[in-house]
C-alpha positions in Angstrom: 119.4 111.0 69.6 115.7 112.4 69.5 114.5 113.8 72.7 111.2 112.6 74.1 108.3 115.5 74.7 106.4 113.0 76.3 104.9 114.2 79.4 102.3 113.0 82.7 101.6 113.9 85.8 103.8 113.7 88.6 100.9 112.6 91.3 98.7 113.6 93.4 98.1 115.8 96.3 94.9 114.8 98.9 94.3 117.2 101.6 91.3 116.9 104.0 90.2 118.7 106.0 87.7 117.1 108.8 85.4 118.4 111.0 83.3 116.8 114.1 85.9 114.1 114.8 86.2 112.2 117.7 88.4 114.2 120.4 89.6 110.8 122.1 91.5 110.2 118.8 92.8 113.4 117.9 93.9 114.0 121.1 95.9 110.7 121.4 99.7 110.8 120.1 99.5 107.1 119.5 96.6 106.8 117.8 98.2 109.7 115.3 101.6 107.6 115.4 99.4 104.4 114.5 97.8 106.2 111.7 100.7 107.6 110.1 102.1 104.2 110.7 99.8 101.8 109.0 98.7 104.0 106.1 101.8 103.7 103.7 101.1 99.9 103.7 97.2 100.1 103.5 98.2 102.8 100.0 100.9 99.7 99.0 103.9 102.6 99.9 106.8 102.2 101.7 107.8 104.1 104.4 111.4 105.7 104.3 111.5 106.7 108.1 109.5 105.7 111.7 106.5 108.6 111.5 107.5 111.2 114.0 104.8 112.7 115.7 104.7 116.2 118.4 102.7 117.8 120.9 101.8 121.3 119.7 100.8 123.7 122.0 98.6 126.3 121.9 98.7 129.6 120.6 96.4 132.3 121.6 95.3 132.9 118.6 93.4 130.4 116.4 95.2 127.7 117.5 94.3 125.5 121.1 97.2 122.7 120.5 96.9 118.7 119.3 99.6 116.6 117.7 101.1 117.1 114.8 102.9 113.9 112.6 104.8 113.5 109.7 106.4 110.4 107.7 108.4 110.4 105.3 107.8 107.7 102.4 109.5 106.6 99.4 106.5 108.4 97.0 106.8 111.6 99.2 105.0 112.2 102.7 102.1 112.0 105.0 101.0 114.9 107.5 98.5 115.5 110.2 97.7 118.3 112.7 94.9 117.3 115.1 92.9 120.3 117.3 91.4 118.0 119.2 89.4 121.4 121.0 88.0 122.3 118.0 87.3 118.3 117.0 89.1 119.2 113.7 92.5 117.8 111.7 93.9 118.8 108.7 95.9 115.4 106.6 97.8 116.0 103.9 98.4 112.6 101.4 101.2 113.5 98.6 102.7 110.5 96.5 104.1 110.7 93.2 102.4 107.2 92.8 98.9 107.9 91.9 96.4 106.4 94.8 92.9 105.9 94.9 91.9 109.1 96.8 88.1 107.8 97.7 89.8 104.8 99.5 92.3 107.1 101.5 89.3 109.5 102.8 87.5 106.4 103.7 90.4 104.9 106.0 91.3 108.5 107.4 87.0 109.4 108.4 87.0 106.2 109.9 90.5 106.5 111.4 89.5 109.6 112.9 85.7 109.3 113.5 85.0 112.4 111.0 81.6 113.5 110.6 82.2 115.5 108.0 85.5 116.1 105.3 86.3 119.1 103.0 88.5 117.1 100.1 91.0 118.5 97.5 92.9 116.6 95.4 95.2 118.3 93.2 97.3 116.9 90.3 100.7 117.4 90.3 103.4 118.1 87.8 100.8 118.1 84.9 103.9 118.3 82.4 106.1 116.2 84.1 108.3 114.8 81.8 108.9 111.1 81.3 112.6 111.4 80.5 115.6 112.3 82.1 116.6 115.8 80.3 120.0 114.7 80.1 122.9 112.1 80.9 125.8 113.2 82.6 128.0 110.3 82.5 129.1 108.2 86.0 128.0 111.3 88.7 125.8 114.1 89.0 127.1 117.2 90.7 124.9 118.8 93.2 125.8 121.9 94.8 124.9 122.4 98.8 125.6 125.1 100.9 129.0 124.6 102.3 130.2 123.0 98.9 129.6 120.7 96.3 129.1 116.8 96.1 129.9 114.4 93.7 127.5 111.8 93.7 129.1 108.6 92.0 126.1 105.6 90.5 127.1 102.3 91.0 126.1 99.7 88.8 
């Protein structure tokens, strides 16, 4: 059998960066937890875990403290650090399901009353492959640190 050298792009990669946002909101962990909460289903993801968010302190460097929050979904993860002092966050959006990135700035500005957003959105995998390299048969074996595993597929 012929093996494919088709290829695409694995997804895509949003980080924003905002600036002038409203302190009441970055400086609330529930409003962070809400976020992280309702944007997997406003993208039409699916969450894998309950978002976790944290208070971060302060450093004395560039740092004055905020939240920071993370969830895990099935296309990869959302993050945000808030610096509510500084009126600034910094989101990351990474999904191996392509999204519309205009429509996920939109809900985050308004989500976090942003006056004004530094966007990148960088494409992923660019030679990503659209076939498994190889079939092993029932299992894959996967080596970890204190052994390895045998993963059996069912079906």
């Amino acid at each position: 059998m012929k093996s494919s050298n088709a290829t695409t792009n694995f997804g895509l990669h949003l980080t924003i960066d905002g600036y002038n946002g409203d302190a009441t909101k970055l400086n609330s962990m529930e409003h962070v937890f809400k976020v992280l909460d309702d944007l997997p289903s406003f993208l039409a993801m699916t969450k894998l875990i309950t978002p976790y968010v944290v208070a971060a302190p302060g450093n004395d460097k560039k740092d004055p403290g905020g939240y920071s929050g993370f969830v895990m979904i099935q296309e990869s993860h959302i993050s945000v650090h808030t610096f509510p002092k500084r009126r600034f966050v910094s989101i990351d959006v990474y999904s191996c399901k392509n999204f519309d990135t205009g429509k996920t700035k939109e809900y985050l500005t308004k989500a976090f009353g942003l006056g004004e957003c530094e966007t990148n959105i960088i494409v992923r995998g660019t030679r990503y492959p659209t076939e498994n390299a190889s079939r092993r048969g029932n299992g894959e074996k996967f080596t970890h640190p204190r052994g390895s595993l045998q993963l059996q597929r069912r079906g």
